[in-house]
C-alpha positions as CSV (number, residue, x, y, z in Angstrom):
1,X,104.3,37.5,85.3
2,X,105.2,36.1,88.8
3,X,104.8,33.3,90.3
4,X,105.5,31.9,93.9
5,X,108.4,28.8,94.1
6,X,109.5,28.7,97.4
7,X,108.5,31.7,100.3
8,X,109.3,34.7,99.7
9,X,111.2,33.9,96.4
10,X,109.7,34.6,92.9
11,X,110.2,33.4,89.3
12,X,109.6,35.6,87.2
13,X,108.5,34.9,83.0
14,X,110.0,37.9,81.2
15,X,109.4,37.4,77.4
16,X,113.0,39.2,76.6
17,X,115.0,36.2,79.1
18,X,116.4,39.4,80.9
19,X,114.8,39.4,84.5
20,X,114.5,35.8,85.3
21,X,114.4,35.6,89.7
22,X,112.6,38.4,92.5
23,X,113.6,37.9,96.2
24,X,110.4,39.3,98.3
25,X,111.8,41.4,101.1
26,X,108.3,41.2,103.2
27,X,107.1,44.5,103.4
28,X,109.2,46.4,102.1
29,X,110.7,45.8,98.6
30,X,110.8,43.6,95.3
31,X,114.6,42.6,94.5
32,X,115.0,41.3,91.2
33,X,118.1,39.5,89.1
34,X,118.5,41.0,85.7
35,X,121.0,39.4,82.8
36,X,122.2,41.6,79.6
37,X,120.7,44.8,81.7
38,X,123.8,46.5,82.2
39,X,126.2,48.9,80.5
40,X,127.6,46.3,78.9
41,X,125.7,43.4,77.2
42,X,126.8,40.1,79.4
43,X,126.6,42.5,83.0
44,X,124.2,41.6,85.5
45,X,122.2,44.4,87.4
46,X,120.4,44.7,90.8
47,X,116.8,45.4,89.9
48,X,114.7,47.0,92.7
49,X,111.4,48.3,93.1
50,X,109.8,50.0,96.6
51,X,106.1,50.1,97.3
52,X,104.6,53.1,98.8
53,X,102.8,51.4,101.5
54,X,103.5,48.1,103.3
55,X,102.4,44.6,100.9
56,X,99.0,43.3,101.2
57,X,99.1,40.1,103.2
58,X,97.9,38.4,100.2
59,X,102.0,39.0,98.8
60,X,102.5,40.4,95.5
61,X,100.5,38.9,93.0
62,X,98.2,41.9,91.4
63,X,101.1,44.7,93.3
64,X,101.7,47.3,91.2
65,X,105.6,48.9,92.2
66,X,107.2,52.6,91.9
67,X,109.4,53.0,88.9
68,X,112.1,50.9,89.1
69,X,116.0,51.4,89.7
70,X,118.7,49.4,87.7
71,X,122.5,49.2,89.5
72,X,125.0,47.1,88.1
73,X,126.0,44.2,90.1
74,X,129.8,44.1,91.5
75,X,129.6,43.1,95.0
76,X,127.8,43.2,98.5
77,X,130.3,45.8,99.6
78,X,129.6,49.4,100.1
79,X,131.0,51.4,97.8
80,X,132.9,54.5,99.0
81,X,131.9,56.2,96.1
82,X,128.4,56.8,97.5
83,X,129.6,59.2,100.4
84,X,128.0,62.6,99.9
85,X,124.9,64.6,100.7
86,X,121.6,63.9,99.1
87,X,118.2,65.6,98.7
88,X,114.9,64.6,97.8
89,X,110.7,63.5,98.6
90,X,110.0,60.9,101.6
91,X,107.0,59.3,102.0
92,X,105.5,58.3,105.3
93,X,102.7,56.6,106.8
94,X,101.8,56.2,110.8
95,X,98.8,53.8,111.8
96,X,98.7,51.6,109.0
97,X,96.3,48.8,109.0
98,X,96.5,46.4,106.2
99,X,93.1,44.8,105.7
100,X,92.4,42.0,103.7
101,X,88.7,43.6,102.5
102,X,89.7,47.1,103.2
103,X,93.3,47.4,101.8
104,X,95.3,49.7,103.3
105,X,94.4,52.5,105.6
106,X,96.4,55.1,107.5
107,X,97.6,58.7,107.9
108,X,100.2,59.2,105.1
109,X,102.6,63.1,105.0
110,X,104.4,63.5,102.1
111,X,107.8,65.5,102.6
112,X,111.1,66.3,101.4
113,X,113.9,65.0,103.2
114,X,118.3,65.6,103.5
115,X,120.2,62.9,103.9
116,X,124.2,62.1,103.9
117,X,126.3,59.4,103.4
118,X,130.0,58.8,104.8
119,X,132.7,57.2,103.3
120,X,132.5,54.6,105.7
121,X,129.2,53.6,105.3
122,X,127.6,56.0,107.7
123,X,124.2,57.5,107.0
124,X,121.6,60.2,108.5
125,X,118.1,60.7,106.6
126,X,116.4,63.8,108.2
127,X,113.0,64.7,107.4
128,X,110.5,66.8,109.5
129,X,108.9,63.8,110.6
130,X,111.8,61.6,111.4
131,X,115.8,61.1,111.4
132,X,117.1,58.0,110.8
133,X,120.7,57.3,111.3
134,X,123.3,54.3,111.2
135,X,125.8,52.5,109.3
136,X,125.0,50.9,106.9
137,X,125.4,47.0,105.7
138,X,124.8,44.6,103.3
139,X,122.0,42.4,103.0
140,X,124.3,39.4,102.9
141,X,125.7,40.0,106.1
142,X,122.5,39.5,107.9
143,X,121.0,36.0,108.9
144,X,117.7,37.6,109.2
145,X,117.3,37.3,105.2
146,X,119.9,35.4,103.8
147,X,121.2,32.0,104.9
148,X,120.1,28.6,105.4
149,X,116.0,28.4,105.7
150,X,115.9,32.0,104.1
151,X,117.1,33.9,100.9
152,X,119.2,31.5,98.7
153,X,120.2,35.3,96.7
154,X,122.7,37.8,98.6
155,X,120.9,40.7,96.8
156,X,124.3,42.2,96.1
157,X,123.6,46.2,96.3
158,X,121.0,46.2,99.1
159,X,122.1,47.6,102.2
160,X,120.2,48.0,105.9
161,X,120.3,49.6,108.9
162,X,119.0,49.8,112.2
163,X,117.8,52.9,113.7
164,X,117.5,54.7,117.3
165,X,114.1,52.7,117.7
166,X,115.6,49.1,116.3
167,X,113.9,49.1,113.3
168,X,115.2,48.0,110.0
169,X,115.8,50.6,107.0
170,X,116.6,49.5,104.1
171,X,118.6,50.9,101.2
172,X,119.9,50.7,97.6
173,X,121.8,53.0,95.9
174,X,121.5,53.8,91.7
175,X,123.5,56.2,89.9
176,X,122.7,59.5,91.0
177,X,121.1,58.3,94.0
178,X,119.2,56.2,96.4
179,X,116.1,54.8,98.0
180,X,115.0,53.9,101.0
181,X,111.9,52.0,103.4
182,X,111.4,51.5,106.7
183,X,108.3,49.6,108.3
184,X,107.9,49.9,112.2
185,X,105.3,46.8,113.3
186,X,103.2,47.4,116.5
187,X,101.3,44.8,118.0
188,X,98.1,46.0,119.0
189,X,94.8,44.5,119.6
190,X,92.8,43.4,117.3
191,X,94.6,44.4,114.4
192,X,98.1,44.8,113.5
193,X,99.4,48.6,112.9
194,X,102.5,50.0,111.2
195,X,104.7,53.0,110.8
196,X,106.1,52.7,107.3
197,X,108.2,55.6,105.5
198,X,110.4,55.5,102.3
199,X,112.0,57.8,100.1
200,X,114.1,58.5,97.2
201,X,117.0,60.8,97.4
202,X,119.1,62.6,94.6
203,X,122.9,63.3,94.7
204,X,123.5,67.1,95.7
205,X,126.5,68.5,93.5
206,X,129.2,70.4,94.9
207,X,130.3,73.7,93.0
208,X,132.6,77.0,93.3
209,X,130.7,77.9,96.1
210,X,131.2,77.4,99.8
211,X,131.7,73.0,100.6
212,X,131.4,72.1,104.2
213,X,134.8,72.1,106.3
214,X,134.3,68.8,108.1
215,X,135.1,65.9,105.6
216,X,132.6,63.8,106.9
217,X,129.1,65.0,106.6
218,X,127.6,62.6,109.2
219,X,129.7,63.7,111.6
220,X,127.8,67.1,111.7
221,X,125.3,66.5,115.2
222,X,123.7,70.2,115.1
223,X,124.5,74.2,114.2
224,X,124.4,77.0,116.1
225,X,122.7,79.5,114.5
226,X,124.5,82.4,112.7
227,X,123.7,85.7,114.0
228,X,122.2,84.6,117.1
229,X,122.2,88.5,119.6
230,X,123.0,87.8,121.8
231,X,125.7,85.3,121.8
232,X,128.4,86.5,124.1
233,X,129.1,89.6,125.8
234,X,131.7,91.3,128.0
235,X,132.1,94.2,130.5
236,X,134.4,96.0,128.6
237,X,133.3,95.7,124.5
238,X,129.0,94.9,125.7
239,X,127.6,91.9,123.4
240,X,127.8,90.8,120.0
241,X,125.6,88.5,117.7
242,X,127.0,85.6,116.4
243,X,129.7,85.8,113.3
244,X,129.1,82.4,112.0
245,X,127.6,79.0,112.4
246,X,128.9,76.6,114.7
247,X,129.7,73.1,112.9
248,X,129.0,70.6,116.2
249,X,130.3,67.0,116.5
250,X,129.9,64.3,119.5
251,X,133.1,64.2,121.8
252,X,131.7,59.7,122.0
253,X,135.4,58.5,122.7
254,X,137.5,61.4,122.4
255,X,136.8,61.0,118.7
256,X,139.2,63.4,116.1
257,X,137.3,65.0,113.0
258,X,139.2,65.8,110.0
259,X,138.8,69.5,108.8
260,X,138.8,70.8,105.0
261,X,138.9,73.7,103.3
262,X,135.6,74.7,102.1
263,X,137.8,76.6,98.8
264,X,140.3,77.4,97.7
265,X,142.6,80.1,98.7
266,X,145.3,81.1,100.9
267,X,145.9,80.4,104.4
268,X,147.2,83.9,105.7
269,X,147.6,83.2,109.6
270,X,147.1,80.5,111.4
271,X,146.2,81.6,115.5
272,X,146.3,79.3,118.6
273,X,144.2,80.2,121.5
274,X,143.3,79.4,124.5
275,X,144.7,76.4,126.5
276,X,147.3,76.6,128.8
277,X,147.2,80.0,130.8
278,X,143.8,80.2,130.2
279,X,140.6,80.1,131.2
280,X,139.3,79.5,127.7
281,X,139.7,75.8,126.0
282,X,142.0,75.2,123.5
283,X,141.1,76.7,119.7
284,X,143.0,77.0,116.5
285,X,141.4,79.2,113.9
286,X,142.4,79.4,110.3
287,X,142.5,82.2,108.2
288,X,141.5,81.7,104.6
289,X,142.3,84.7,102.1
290,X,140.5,84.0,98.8
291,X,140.7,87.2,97.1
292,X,141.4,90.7,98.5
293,X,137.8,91.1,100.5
294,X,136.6,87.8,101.4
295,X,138.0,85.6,104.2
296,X,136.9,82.2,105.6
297,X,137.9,81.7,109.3
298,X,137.5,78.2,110.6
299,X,138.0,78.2,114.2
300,X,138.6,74.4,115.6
301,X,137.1,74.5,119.3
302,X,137.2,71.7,121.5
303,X,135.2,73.2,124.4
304,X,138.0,70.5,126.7
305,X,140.2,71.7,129.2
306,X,141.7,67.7,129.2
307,X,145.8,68.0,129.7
308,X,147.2,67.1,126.5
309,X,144.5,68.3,124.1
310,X,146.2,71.7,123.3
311,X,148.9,70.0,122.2
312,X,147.3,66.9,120.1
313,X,145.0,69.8,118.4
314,X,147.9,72.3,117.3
315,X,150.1,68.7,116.4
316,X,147.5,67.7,114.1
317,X,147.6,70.9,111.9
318,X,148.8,70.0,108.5
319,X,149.1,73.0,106.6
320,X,151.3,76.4,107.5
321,X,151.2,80.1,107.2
322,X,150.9,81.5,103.5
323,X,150.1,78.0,102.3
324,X,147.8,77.8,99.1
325,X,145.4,75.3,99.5
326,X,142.5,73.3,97.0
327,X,139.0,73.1,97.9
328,X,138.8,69.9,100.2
329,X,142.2,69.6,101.1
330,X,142.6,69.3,104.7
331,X,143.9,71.6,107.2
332,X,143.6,69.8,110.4
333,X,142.1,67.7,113.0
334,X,138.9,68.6,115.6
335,X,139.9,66.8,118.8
336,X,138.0,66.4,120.8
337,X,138.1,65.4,125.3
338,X,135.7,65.2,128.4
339,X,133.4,68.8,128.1
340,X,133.5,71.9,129.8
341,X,130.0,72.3,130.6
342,X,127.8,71.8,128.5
343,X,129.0,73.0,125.3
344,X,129.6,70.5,122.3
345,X,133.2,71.0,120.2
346,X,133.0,72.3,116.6
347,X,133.8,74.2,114.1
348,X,133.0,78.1,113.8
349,X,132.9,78.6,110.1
350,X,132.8,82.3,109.5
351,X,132.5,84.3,106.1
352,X,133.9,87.8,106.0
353,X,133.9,90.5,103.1
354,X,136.5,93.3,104.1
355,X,136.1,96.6,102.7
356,X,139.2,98.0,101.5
357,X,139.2,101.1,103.8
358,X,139.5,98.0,106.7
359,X,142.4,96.2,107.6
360,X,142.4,92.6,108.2
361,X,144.1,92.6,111.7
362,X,141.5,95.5,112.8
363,X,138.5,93.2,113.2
364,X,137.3,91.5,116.3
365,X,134.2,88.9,117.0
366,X,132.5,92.6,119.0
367,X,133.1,95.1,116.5
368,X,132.6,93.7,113.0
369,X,129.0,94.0,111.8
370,X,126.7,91.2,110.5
371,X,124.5,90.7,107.3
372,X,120.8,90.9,108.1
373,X,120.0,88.7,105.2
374,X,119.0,91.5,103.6
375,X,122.3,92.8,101.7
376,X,123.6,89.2,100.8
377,X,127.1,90.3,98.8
378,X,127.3,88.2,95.5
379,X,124.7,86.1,95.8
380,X,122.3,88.6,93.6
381,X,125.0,90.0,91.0
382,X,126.4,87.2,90.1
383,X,123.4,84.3,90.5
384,X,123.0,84.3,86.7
385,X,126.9,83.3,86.2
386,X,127.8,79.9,87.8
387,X,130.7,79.1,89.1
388,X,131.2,83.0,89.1
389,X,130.8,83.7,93.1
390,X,132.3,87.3,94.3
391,X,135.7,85.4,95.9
392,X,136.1,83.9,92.2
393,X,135.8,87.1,90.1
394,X,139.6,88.4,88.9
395,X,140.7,90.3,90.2
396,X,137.9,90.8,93.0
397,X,135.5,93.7,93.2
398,X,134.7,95.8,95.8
399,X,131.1,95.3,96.2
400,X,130.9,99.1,98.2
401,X,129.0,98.0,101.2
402,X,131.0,97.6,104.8
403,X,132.7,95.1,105.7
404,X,131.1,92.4,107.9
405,X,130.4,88.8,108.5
406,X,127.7,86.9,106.0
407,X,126.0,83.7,107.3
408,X,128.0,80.8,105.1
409,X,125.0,79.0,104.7
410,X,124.1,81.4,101.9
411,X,127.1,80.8,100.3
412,X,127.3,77.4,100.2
413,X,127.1,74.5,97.7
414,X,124.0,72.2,97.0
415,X,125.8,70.1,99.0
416,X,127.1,72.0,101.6
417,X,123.3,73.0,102.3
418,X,122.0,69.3,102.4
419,X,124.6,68.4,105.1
420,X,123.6,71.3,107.3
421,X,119.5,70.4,106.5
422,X,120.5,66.7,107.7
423,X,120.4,68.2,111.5
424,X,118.6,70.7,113.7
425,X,119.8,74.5,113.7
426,X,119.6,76.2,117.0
427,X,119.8,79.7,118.3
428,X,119.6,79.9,122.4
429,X,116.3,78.2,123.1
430,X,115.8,74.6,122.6
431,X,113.5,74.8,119.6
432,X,115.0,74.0,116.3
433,X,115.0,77.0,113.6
434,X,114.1,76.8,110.1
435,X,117.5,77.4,109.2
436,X,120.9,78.0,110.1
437,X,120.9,82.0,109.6
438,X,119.0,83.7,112.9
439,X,118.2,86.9,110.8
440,X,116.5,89.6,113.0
441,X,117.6,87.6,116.4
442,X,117.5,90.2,119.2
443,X,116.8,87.8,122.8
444,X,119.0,84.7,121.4
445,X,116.0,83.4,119.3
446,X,115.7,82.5,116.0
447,X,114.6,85.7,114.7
448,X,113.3,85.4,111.3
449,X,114.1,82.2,111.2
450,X,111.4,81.4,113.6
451,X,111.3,78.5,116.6
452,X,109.8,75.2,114.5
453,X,107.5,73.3,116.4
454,X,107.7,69.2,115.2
């Protein structure tokens, strides 16, 4: 049972003595105090339950809640721990009016949404209907809700953000995942209307497939589309499709982005191109060797002519030719300058299977061919074995097809996939595809991966 004490704050009468005060976050959540609720006897826990739609102005009394989430309370502090990608349902409601005879009215679109979390707190929820991005602090920190006048309880766990618009998202993390609500007030005349969308989001794991090479998800702004025809072309070897997917990032303040290795393997050449002498910017690509026939190739671009940025990009490699390296470990830094034109820097992340009547050193972005998404090497054979991807079978098998480049997104991790969800994919138009692997692309469209219209 609950009843009102002071604005906004609840007692609550549990018959067990285990949930004993609620903290009304108007319009968006019930945060509750819980004793002896967690994993060990005497622990206190975070209790927290999200609506579906905005309050009733008459407050909570008679509100029934979504099943609740119970976190362990340790402090206001984000916890690093909860960087990764996450997938799951959002809920969202546009034109809300909250009557008091009426109750509540409104368009509502149920959706899935990808979301990912940095290390440092960053955070980008993508559905079709919305992003939402920001970084992430505690409820504590802000005077709006706690402090003199307001909350007397810090809500330890609850973080918020603000969004591109202003508005106020709110979020609380559980054990294998997270929720979230957002409510957007317009004043219009004669009523009051909303835009109000939350969700709940589930950890995405990471596997023996493909991770993704930047270390920080949120860093990821948009992907060129794999396969994209054409992408480039020249007068001597004609035009070529597009061998992998480009991993963009902002060049805001000459900002540096650490690169990983999205396995394991062996780095078998490390190239520097471009720069000085050169019309092209500066690149270094990686060559990752993780059995005899398949081969990542990262290729760093910083789409910069700036003086000094050859040199700061090939100083910040950290690993060397015939190096074996661990999934994650990282290879190097993405620096970035002032553009040339209007390209963005990234990462070209590239998955080749090598036939062996090919050598390695034979293969160039014009002649190598491309997967149509119809002869998807490994992912078929050995779906029913986990863990057991073509790169990871010993000694390697030839899977007696050509050799050619595969769009990575197939090959990737739960995780991996999330990340590259969290943001738009584009082929040479400037509507979004479905995905990041332009099957069938023949005028720099999407292909099969058809234009989406939002």
């Amino acid at each position: 049972m609950i009843r009102r004490s002071v604005p906004r704050v609840h007692v609550i009468t549990d018959p067990f003595g285990r949930i004993d005060l609620a903290y009304e976050l108007p319009g968006f959540a019930l945060v509750a105090q819980g004793v002896n609720t967690g994993p060990a006897c005497d622990q206190q826990t975070l209790v927290y339950s999200l609506d579906r739609a905005p309050f009733p102005g008459t407050g909570l009394f008679g509100t029934s809640y979504a099943r609740p989430e119970f976190r362990t309370r340790a402090s206001s502090r984000f916890d690093p721990t909860y960087a990764g990608a996450y997938r799951g349902t959002a809920h969202s409601m546009t034109d809300v009016s909250v009557e008091d005879d009426q109750g509540v009215t409104g368009t509502t679109a149920p959706t899935t949404a990808s979301s990912v979390v940095s290390a440092s707190g960053k955070i980008r929820i993508r559905s079709p209907y919305e992003t939402l991005s920001g970084t992430l602090r505690p409820v504590a920190d802000d005077p709006t809700f706690f402090g003199q006048g307001r909350s007397e309880n810090p809500c330890d766990g609850l973080f918020g953000f603000t969004d591109e618009t202003g508005t106020l998202v709110f979020v609380v993390f559980g054990a294998d995942g997270f929720s979230y609500a957002r409510l957007q007030r317009h004043d219009t005349w004669p009523a009051v209307r909303y835009d109000f969308s939350s969700g709940r989001a589930e950890r995405q794991v990471e596997d023996g497939r493909l991770g993704l090479p930047l270390a920080d998800p949120t860093a990821l702004t948009r992907i060129n589309c794999f396969g994209v025809n054409p992408w480039g072309c020249s007068a001597l070897l004609g035009c070529e499709a597009h061998s992998g997917i480009d991993l963009c990032v902002s060049n805001v303040g000459s900002a540096s982005y650490e690169v990983v290795a999205p396995t394991a393997g062996q780095i078998v050449a490390i190239l520097r191109e471009g720069g000085i002498g050169s019309t092209a910017s500066p690149r270094v690509v990686f060559v990752l060797k993780l059995n005899e026939y398949w081969f990542v190739i990262l290729s760093l671009e910083t789409q910069s002519l700036d003086a000094g940025i050859e040199d700061a990009l090939w100083g910040a490699v950290d690993v060397r030719e015939f190096d074996f390296v661990g999934k994650g470990e990282r290879l190097g830094q993405l620096v970035t300058g002032s553009l040339e034109g209007d390209r963005l820097p990234h990462v070209h992340f590239a998955l080749l299977y090598k036939s062996p009547d090919d050598a390695l050193d034979t293969f160039t972005a014009f002649t190598a061919l491309r997967s149509d998404g119809r002869d998807l090497a490994g992912v078929w054979p050995w779906r029913w074995y986990p863990g057991a991807w073509p790169w990871r079978t010993l000694p390697g098998r030839s899977l007696g097809i050509p050799s050619k480049f595969h769009c990575p997104y197939h090959f990737s991790s739960p995780a991996a996939k999330t990340a590259m969800d969290a943001v738009d994919a584009y082929a040479l138009g400037s509507d979004p595809c479905l995905r990041a692997c332009a099957y069938g692309s023949r005028f720099g469209d999407c292909g099969e991966c058809r234009a989406r219209t939002l």
